[in-house]
C-alpha positions in Angstrom: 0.0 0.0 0.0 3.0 2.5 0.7 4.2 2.0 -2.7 0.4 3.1 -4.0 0.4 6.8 -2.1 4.2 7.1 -3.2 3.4 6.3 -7.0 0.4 8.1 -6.6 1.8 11.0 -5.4 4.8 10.6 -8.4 1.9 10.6 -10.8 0.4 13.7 -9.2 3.7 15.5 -9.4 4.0 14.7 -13.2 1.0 16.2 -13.5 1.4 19.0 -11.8 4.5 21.3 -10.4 3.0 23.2 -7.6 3.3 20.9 -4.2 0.3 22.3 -2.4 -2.2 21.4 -6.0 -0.3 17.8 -5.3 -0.9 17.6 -1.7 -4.4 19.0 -1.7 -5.2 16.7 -4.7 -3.9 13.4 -2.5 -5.5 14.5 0.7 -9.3 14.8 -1.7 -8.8 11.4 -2.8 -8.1 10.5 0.1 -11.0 11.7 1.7 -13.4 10.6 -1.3 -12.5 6.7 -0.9 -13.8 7.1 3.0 -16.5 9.0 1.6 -17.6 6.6 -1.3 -17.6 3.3 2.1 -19.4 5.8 4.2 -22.2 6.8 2.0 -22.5 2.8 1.0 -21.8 1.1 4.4 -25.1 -0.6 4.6 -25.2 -1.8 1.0 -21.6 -3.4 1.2 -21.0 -6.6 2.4 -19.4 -6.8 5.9 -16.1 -8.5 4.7 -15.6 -6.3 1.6 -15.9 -2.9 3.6 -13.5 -4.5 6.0 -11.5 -4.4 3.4 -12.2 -1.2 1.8 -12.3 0.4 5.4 -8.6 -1.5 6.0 -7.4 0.4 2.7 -8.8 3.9 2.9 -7.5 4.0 6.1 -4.1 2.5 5.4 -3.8 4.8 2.6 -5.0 7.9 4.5 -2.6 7.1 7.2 0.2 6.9 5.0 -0.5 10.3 3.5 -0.3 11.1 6.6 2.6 10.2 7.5 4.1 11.5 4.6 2.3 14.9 5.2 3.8 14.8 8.7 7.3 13.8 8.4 7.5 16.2 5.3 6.5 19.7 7.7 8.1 19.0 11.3 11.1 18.7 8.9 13.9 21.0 10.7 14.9 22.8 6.8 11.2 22.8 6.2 10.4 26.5 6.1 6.7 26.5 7.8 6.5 28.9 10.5 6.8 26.8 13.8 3.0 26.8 14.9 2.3 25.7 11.6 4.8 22.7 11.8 3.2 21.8 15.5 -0.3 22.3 14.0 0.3 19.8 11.4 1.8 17.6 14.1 -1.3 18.1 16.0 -3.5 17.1 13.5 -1.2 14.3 12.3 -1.7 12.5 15.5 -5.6 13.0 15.8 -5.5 11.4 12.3 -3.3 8.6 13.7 -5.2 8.1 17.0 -8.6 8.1 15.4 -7.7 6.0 12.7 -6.8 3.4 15.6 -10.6 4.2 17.2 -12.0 3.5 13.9 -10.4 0.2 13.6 -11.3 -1.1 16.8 -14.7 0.1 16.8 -15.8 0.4 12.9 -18.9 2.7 12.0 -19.4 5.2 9.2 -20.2 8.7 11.4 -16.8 8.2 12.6 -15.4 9.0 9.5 -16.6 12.1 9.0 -13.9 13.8 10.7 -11.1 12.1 8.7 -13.4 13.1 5.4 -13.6 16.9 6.6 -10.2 17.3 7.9 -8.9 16.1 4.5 -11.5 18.3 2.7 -10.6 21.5 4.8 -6.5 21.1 4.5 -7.2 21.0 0.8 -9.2 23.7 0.5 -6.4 25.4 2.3 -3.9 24.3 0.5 -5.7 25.5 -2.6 -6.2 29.3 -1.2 -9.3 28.5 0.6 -10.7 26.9 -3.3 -14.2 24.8 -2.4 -12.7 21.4 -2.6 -14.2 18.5 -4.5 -17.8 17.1 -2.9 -16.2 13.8 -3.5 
């Protein structure tokens, strides 16, 4: 799975030159594949959203990571209450992710779905992101 969000984000960055579009782009897809097994948990069988569940999440918390480790960098040139913001939020992605897993049920994703959706509007200059 790490090898998907690191091709995908080398395809991204083809694509594109500006590393907020390619972050902000990662972080909507991100938040569209918990969307898409939220708004059809009841219809899906119980093993294959396990699965899907198992995936968005795994990918989400590898973009996370990525996200992460990229902005505490020490030569990254954020402002330092943005580098400990991103931390912040890095590690309610990482516990909640956990709480989802133990405990699966699709409100709880709505937080991952709008934190993604509202860092990518951000990271687009406050841009409506996609209703993915």
């Amino acid at each position: 799975m790490y090898s998907q969000v690191a091709k995908a984000y080398q395809r991204t960055g083809q694509a594109t030159a500006n590393p907020r579009e390619l972050e902000s782009s990662l972080l909507i897809r991100a938040a569209a594949r918990l969307q898409a097994i939220r708004d059809n948990w009841d219809e899906t069988p119980d093993r294959q959203r396990d699965v899907d569940l198992d995936d968005a999440l795994t990918y989400n918390r590898k973009l996370w990571t990525i996200l992460v480790t990229s902005a505490t960098q020490e030569d990254n040139p954020l402002p330092v209450p943005i580098k400990q913001n991103i931390a912040n939020l890095g590690l309610f992605i990482f516990s909640h992710t956990n709480r989802v897993l133990a405990n699966p049920a699709p409100e709880k994703l709505g937080s991952l779905i709008n934190i993604n959706r509202q860092i990518a509007a951000g990271l687009r200059g406050g841009q409506q992101s996609d209703s993915a």
